[in-house]
Each structure stands twice: as structure tokens, then as C-alpha cells.
N, C-alpha and C positions, 0 to 999 in steps of 0.2 A: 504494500500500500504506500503511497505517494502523498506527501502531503507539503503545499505551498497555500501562497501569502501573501499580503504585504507586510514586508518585515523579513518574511520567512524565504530562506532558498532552498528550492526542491530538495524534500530529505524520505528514501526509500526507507522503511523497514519492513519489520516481519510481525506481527502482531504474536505474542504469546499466548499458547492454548490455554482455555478459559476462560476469554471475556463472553461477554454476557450483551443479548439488545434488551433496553430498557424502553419499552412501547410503553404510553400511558394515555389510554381512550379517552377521550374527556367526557367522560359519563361520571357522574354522581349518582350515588346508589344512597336510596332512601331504604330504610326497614318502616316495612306497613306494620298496621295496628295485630295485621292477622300472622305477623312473622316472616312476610314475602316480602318482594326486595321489586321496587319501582326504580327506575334507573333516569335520572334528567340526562339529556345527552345535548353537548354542543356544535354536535359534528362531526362527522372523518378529518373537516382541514384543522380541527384544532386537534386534533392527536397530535402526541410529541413523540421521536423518534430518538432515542439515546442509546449511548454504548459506553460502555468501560472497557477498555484496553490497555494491556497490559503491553508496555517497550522494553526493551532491555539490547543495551551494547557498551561500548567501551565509554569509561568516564569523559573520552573529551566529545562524543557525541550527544551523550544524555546533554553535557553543559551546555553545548551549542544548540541543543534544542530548547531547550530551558530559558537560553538568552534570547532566539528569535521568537517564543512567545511573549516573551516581554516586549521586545521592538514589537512585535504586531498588534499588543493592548497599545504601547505608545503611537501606535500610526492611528489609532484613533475607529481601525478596522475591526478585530476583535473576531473576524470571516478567516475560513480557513475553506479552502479546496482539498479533496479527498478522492480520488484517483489511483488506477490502477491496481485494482482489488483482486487477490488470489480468489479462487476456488472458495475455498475455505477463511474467506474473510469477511462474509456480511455480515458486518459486524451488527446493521440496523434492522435483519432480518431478513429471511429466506424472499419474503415475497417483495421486498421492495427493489429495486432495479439498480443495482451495482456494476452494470456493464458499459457508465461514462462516467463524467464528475457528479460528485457529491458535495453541494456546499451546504459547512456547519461552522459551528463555533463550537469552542471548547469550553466547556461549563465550569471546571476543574482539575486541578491535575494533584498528584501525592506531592509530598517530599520525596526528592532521590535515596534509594535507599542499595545499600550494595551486597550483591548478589557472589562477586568471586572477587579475586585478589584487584584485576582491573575493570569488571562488570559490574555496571549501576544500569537498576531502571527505575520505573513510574507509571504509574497509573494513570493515562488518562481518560477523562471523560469528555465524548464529543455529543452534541446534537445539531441533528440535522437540521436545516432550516429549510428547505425542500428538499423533498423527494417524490420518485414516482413508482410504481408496483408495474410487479411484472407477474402471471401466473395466473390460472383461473381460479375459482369459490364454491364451494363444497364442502360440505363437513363428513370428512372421511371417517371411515372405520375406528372406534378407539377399540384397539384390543390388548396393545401390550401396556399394561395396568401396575405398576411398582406394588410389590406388598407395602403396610404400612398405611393403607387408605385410612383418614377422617370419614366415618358415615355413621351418623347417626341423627337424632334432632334432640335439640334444648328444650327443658321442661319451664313453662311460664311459670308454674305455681309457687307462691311464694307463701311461707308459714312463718308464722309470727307466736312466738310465746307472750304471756302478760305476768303481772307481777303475781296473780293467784295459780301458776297454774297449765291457764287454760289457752286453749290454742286457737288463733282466726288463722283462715288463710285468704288468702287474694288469686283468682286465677284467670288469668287477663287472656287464658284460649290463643296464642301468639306464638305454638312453639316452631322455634325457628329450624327449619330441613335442610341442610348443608351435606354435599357431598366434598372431599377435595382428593383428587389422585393425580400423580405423575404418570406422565404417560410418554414412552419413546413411540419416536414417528421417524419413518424417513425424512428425505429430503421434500418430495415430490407431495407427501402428506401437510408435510408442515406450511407445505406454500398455501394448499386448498386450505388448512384450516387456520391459517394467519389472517388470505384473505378473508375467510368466512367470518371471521370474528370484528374484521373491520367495516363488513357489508351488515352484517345482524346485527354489531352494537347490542342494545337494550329488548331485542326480540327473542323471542322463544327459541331454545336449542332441544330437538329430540332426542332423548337419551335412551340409546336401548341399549340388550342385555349384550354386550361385543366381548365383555371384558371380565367376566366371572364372578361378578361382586354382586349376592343374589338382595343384599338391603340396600342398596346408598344413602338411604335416609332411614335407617332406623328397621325394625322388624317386624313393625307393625302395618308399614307401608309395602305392600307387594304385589309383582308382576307389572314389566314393561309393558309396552317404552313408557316414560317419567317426559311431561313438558316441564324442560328447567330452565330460568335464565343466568346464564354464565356473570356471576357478580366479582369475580376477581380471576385473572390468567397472567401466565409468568412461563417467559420465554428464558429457558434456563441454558443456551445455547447447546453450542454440537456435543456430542459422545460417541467418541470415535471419530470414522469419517462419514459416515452415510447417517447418521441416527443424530436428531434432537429428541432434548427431554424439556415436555412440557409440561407445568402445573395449573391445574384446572380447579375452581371451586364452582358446582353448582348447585343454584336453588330451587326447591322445589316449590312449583306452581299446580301440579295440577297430575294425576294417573290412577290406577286402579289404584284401592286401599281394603 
């Protein structure tokens, strides 16, 4: 990956395995009176598109990178170009279109920190300030399901002891049905279900049984498919070369009981 500037002179590296795209929908998710999750949404153009990545090379590189993001806050620019991107480097996610320039800014960066006798790197964080998607939408298969699943629902009822004794309860009927699982996807998966997630927003996800987990919301609740709305996702980057892992929480709206 290529990154210039004003300020900055074209500086190649190689992104370290690990970073991670930071997508953040711009939907606001309300909890209703009944425990369900209404979602205010601003739009696909106000999504934010972030990434942490992780540099690392010889100390008088990191410095000189270090120095010309400083000339670049000094020019008054604070815009960085993003350019010539591996295979293995969307860093903003599968579906977004990494096959010309990227222009972002960089939100933050670590202290340098050292790595080997002469190896230092840092952390940075970029966001995109435009981008475009490449890939089609569809919400594929979730089959491979990490053990370790969150499935159950929250119980509203609250009990209150008194000073004789005796006990009231309160029970506001509100329990809240939450699924949350990781789940690796290919490459070709992740694009359909990136876009999907940006095309549905705040709309209804079909949940059927793909992936072995016969409660997602508890035991009481049974038999597919479950209409849920996806209230929080988390694009946990690649594993391996072919495989993302992604984390899904969803809520239940509506299925057999």
C-alpha cells in the first residue's frame, strides 16, 4: 500500500497481519418498551469507513513517516491518498472498491514502539472520506458458527424486598432476545453480506437454522426461521487467506414460539 500527500513523499509499505475495518452504520438503535430494538438510520452516505493498521520497519523510516504526518497537519491538508493495495489489504472492507485511490485522513496514530534491535512501528488509524463498493447483496449462508454463542433472552422482572419481609415485584413484559455469534465467511460471502448489511440497514434479517444452534434466543423460543434485526456487527478482519470472521448480534422481532 502507497500512501502520499501534501507534506508527504510517496512511502510503500506492507500492512501487518491483523488490522481490522472499523464500519460504523449510522443507525441509532433504540430499545422499545416490548425489548425490541427500533433503529433511527441517517443513511449509507453517513457510514464511516475506518481501519487500524498496523506499520512496522527500520527506525529511520517509522521517523520519517512520523515527520511527514506532521508536515501534512502543518500544510493545513490533514488528506492523505491511499493507493496500490495488495490482495490482502482492504483494509476498509471486502466490498468496498480498493482497485484505485483511496482518499482519507488519519484519525490517529500510537507512539512508536520497538519491535527488534532496529525495528519500530505504529498503529495507524485511517478513515476514509470517500469510497465506492464493488460486489453484489445477498445475505448468504451463515453456517460456520464459532462455539461460545451468546443466546438466550433477559428476564424484565424485577423483585423488591420491604422492610417487613414481604416481597412486590415489577414486571415491565420487555425481555430482551439477543443472539451474538462469530461466524467465518469467505471472501466472496463477506462481500454479499457487507453489502447486505449496508443495503438492509435497520430492516428485517431472516434467520434460519444454517448453523446448528437449535435456541438463539433462549428455549422457550423454537423452530425457524426467527425475523431479526441485526443491532450491532463487527468486521473482525481476515483469518488466514481466504476466510473472514465476523460478529453478529441479532434481535428478535418476530417467529414461531
Amino acid at each position: 500500500m502507497d500512501i502520499d500527500g501534501s507534506g508527504i513523499t510517496t512511502i510503500t509499505f506492507k500492512t501487518l497481519p491483523g488490522w481490522r475495518p472499523i464500519t460504523t452504520p449510522a443507525i441509532k438503535w433504540k430499545e422499545l418498551s416490548n425489548g425490541k430494538y427500533y433503529g433511527i438510520d441517517r443513511g449509507a452516505d453517513a457510514d464511516t469507513y475506518e481501519a487500524q493498521v498496523g506499520i512496522y520497519g527500520k527506525e529511520s523510516v517509522i521517523n520519517n513517516f512520523i515527520t511527514e504526518i506532521e508536515d501534512n497537519r502543518q500544510a493545513g491538508s490533514h488528506v492523505v491518498t491511499l493507493s496500490n493495495f495488495f490482495s490482502d489489504e482492504h483494509i476498509f472492507g471486502e466490498n468496498v472498491d480498493h482497485s484505485g485511490n483511496i482518499t482519507a485522513t488519519i484519525i490517529k496514530h500510537s507512539r512508536r514502539r520497538q519491535g527488534s534491535w532496529k525495528g519500530w512501528g505504529l498503529d495507524v488509524t485511517f478513515r476514509a472520506t470517500s469510497v465506492s463498493f464493488t460486489g453484489s447483496s445477498s445475505l448468504p449462508t451463515l453456517s460456520l458458527c464459532d462455539v461460545g454463542v451468546d443466546a438466550d433472552k433477559d428476564i424484565s422482572t424485577n423483585k423488591y424486598d420491604s422492610y417487613n419481609g414481604t416481597y412486590t415485584y415489577a414486571d415491565h413484559s420487555r425481555d430482551r432476545k439477543t443472539f451474538t455469534g462469530t461466524f467465518t465467511l469467505t471472501i466472496a460471502d463477506t462481500i454479499l453480506l457487507r453489502n447486505y448489511i449496508r443495503n438492509q440497514r435497520a430492516g428485517d434479517f431472516a434467520l434460519s437454522d444454517t448453523f446448528g444452534i437449535d435456541y438463539p434466543f433462549g428455549p422457550e423460543i423454537t423452530g425457524y426461521p426467527f425475523t431479526t434485526k441485526l443491532i450491532k456487527w463487527q468486521d473482525l478482519g481476515l483469518w488466514g487467506q481466504h476466510y473472514y470472521k465476523m460478529k453478529l448480534t441479532f434481535s428478535y422481532v418476530s417467529g414461531a414460539a
